[in-house]
N, C-alpha and C positions, 0 to 999 in steps of 0.2 A: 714575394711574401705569401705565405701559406693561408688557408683558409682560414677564417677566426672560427674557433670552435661553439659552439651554439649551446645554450645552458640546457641543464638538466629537464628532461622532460616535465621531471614531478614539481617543478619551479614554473613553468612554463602553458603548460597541457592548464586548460579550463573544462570542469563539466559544463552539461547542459543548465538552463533555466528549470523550473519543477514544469514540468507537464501537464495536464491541464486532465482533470477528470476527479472522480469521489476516491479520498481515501477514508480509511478506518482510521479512526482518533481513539478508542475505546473498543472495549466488549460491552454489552447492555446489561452485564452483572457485574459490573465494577463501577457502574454509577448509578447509586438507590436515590429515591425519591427526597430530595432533599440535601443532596450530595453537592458538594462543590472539587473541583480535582484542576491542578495547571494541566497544562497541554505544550508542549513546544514541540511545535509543526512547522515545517515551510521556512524556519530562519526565525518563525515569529513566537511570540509569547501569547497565548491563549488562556483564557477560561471556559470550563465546560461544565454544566450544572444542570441538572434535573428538576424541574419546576415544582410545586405540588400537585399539579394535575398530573406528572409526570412526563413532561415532555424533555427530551434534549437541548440546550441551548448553548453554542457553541460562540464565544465572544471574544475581542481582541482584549488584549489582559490588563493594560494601564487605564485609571481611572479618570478622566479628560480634566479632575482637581487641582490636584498635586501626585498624580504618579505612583498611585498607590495597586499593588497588582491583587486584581478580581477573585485570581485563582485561588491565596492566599490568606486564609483568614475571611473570605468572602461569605456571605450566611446567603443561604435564599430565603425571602417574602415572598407567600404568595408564587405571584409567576413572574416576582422579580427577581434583583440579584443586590443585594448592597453592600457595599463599599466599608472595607475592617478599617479607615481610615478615620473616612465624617462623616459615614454612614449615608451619603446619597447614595442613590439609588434608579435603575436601571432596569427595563421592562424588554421582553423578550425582542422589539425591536430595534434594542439597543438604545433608545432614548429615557434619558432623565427622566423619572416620574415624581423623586422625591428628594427635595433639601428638607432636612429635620429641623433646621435652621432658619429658613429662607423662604419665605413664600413665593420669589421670583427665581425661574430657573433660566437659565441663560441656554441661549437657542443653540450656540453650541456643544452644551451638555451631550453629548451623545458616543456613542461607541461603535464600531463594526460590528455587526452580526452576520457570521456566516451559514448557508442554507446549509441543511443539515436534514440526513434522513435518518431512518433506524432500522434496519433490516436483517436477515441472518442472524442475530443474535449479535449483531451489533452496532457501532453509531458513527455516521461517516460525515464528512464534510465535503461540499462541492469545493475545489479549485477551480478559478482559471485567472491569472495575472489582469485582465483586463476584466474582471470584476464581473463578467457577462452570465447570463443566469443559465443554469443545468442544460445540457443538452442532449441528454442521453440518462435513461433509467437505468438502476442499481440491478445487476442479475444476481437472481434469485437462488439461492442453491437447495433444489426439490428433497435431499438425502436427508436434512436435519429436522423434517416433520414426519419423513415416513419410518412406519413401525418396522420394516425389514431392515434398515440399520441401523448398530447401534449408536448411543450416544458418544458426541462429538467429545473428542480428545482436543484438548489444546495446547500451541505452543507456539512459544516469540521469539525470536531473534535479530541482535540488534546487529547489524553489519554495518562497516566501512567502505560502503561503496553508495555509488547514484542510484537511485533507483530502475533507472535506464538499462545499466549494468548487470543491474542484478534481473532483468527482465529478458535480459538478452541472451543468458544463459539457458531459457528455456528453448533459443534457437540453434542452438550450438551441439549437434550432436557426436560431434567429432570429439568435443574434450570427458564423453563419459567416459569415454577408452585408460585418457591419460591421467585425470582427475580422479574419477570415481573407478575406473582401477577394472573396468567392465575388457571383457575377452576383445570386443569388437566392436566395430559400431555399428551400430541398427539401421536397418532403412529406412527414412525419415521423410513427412513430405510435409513444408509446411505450405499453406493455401491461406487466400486472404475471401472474407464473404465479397459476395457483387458488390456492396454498398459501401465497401472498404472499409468499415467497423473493426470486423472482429476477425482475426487472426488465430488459424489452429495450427496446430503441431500432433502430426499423427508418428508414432514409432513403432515397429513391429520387432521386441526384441525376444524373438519365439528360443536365440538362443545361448539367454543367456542363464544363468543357475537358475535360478526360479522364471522361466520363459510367460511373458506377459505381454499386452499392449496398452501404450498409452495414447492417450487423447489427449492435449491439453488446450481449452480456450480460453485463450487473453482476448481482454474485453477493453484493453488500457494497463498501460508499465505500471505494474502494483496491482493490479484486479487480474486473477485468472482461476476458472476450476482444473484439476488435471486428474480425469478419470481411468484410472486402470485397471484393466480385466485378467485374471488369470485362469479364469473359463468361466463355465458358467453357471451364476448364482457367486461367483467369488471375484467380487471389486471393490475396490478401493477408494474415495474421491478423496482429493486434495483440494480445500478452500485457501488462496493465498490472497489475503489485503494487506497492504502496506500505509504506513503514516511515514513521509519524509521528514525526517528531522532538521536537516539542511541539503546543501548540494554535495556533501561526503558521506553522509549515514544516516540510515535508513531503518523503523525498526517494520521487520514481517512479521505479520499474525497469521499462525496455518488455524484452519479447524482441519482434523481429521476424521475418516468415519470410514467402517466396513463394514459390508455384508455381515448378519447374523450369522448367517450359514459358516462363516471361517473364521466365526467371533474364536472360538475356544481354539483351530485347530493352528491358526496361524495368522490373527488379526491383529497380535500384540508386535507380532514379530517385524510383521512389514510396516505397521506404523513407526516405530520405532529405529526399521533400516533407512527409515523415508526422514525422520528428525534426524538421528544421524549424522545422515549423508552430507548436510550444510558444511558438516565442518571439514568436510574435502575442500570444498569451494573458498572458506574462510579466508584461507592464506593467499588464496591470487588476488579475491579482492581487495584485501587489507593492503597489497603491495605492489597491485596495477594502476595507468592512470587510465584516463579515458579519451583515447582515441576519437576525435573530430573527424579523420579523414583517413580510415586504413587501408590499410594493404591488404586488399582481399586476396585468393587463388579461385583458378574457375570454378575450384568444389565449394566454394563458399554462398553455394546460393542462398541457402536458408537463412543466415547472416543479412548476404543483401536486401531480401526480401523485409528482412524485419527492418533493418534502417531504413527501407522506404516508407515501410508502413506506420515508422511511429512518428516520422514528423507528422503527422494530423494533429498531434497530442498538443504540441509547442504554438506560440501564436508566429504570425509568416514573420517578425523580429528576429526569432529565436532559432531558427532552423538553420543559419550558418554553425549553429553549437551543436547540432545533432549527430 
């Protein structure tokens, strides 16, 4: 008797767990002072609202009543949040402040509040599955306060892949050739810091039509700048944060921004080759799965390198998925 044949990968094949680190839920001009907006992140359903002092407050979405979602009709009080249902009500740490009804509030009235910063001009959330508090500061991207470039372009895109996936692409310098349609591939070195954090990706693609070099540091799958020069006084920065929507799709948020100096001669140009270009990539992720355990060759060091270095991300559970 012959082999039994073994089902389809795309039946079969599991992505990873979400990874552990701050993503971007929002830009910080899409939620004003008083603002209520759903969120679904992570598998889960969220509420995210702006207090009157103005702070971000990033909450799980059902109201511990009757099931009524936060995000939805929810009104902010104050530096609360109340319920379009029966109007209790809810304090930025997530516990009941108010039955309109009820002078006894029950000790389990309450909701998850997740930590939440606001940075770069926008509003992120800590992950980590086992609930455990930040371990690591939001980087800073220095280009969007200073006056030699101009103001930040922006754009989203919602892709069909892990976020893992979509991160790993930045190690991959072999598929610009076949993907993005590039003469050759570049010399490429990726290096991990001492402290095993942060992850760069240097390329030298002096020859390709427009000959430049990139930089790019990942700081965690979903956070990375990627700075490029095409001499000097004319660069580029790419800001990428991502919000996981589940464990297939993913939406990126870029800012972009360049130098004044190539504002008029050619800033639009390569912003624009830089949005683009995603939708080369579009069609492999839409239609790959995600490999637990590949088939490397020995030029695939940069590959390696990154699958070792992002299990840090995963809790030591998760890392057979990696």
């Amino acid at each position: 008797m012959g082999q039994i044949i073994e089902a389809c990968e795309m039946l079969t094949n599991t992505t990873p767990e979400f990874p552990m680190g701050w993503y971007s839920v929002a830009r910080s001009h899409e939620l004003q002072v008083g603002e209520v907006k759903r969120v679904h992140a992570f598998d889960r359903e969220m509420a995210l609202y702006r207090t009157r002092s103005g702070v971000p407050v990033l909450q799980d979405a059902f109201c511990p009543h009757l099931g009524a979602h936060l995000g939805v009709e929810g009104r902010v009080v104050g530096e609360s949040l109340r319920c379009p249902f029966h109007g209790w009500r809810y304090d930025t740490t997530g516990k009941c402040v108010e039955i309109p009804y009820c002078d006894e509030i029950p000790e389990r009235a309450r909701i998850r509040t997740w930590p939440t910063e606001e940075k770069n001009g926008e509003i992120y959330i800590w992950f980590h599955p086992e609930n455990s508090a930040p371990r690591y500061e939001i980087p800073e991207l220095n280009e969007l306060d200073n006056s030699l470039w101009t103001p930040p372009r922006y754009a989203e895109f919602e892709v069909p892949a892990h976020i893992q996936d979509i991160a790993e692409n930045s190690c991959d310098p072999e598929h610009f050739k076949y993907v993005h349609k590039q003469t050759d591939t570049p010399p490429s070195e990726v290096t991990v810091d001492e402290d095993g954090r942060t992850l760069h990706l240097r390329a030298d693609n002096s020859n390709a039509q427009i000959p430049h070099k990139l930089h790019a540091t990942m700081f965690q799958p979903g956070l990375a700048i990627v700075r490029t020069s095409y001499g000097p006084e004319a660069e580029m920065v790419v800001y990428n944060s991502a919000q996981p929507i589940d464990r297939h799709k993913t939406l990126l948020r870029w800012t972009l921004s360049v130098r004044k100096e190539i504002e008029d001669l050619a800033g639009d140009e390569v912003m624009n080759g830089i949005i683009n270009g995603i939708s080369q990539d579009y069609p492999i992720w839409a239609n790959k799965v995600h490999k637990q355990k590949p088939v490397f060759c020995r030029e695939d060091k940069t590959l390696v390198l990154f699958r070792k270095w992002v299990r840090q991300f995963y809790i030591e559970q998760a890392q057979t998925n990696v």
